[in-house]
C-alpha positions as CSV (number, residue, x, y, z in Angstrom):
1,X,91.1,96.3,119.8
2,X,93.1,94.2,117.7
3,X,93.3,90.9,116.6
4,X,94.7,88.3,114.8
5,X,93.7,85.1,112.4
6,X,95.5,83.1,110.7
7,X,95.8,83.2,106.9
8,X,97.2,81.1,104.5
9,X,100.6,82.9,103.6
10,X,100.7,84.1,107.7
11,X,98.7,86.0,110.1
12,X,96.2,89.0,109.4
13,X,95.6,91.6,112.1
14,X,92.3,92.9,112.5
15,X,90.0,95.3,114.2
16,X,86.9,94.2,115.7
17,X,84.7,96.2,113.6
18,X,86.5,94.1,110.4
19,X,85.2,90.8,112.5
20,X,81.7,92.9,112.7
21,X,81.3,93.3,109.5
22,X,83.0,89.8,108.1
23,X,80.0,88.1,109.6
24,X,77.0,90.1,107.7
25,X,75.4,87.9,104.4
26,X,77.7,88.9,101.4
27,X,80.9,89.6,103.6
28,X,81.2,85.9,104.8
29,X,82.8,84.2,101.5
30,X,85.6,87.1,102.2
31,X,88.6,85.0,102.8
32,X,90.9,86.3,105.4
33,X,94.4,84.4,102.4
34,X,92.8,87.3,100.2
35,X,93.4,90.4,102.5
36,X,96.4,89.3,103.5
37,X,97.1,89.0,99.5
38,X,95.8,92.5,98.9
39,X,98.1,93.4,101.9
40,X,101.3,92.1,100.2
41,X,100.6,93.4,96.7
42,X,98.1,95.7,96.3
43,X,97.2,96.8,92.3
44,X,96.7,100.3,93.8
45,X,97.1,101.7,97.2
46,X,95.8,105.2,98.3
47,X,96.3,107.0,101.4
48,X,93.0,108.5,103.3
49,X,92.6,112.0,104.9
50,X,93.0,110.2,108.3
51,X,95.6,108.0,107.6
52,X,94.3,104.9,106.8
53,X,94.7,103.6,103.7
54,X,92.5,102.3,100.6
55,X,93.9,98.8,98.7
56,X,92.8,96.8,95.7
57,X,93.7,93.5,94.8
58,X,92.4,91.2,91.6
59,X,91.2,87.9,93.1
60,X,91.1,85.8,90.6
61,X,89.3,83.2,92.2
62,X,86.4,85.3,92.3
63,X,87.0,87.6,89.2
64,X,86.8,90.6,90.8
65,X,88.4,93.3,92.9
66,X,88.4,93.7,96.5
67,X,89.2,96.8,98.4
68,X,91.3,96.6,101.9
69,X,90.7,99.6,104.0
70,X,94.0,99.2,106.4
71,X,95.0,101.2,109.6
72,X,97.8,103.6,109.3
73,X,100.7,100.8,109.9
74,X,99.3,99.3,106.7
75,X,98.7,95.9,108.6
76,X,96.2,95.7,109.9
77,X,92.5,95.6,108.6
78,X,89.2,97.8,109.2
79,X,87.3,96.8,106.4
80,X,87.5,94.6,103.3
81,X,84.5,94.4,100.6
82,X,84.1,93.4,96.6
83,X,84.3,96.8,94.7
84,X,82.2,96.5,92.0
85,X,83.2,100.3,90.7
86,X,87.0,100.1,90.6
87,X,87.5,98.7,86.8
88,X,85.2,101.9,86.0
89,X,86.9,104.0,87.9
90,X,90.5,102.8,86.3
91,X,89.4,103.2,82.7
């Protein structure tokens, strides 16, 4: 199932395991403005074995990176989640 919220630059498409998730502690102070953000220009983008795809974005707001895990049109999202590992894993 997919849905739809509304984000600041326009609408975000979702599964419901992304609404799942959004709602445990930690995930909550994810904004929706920032996945759309990563969405739209991602710092790095890889494609998964099945598919999907993996996308970081700086949010500066935060000072940090989050990661997008999109479905396979590249709109819609499974998961989204602060990496704490990806400046490591750039250097």
């Amino acid at each position: 199932m997919v849905s739809e919220g509304r984000g600041i630059l326009g609408f975000v498409k979702t599964t419901r395991e992304f609404e799942l998730k959004m709602r445990k502690k930690g995930r909550k102070e994810i904004e929706r403005e920032w996945c759309e953000r990563v969405l739209n220009a991602p710092t790095e983008i890889i494609e998964q074995n099945d598919g999907s795809y993996r996308m970081w974005g700086f949010i500066q707001e935060e000072g940090k990176y989050l990661r997008v895990i999109a479905l396979s049109d590249r709109e819609t999202v499974e998961n989204a989640f602060f990496d704490r590992n990806y400046k490591r894993r750039r250097q």
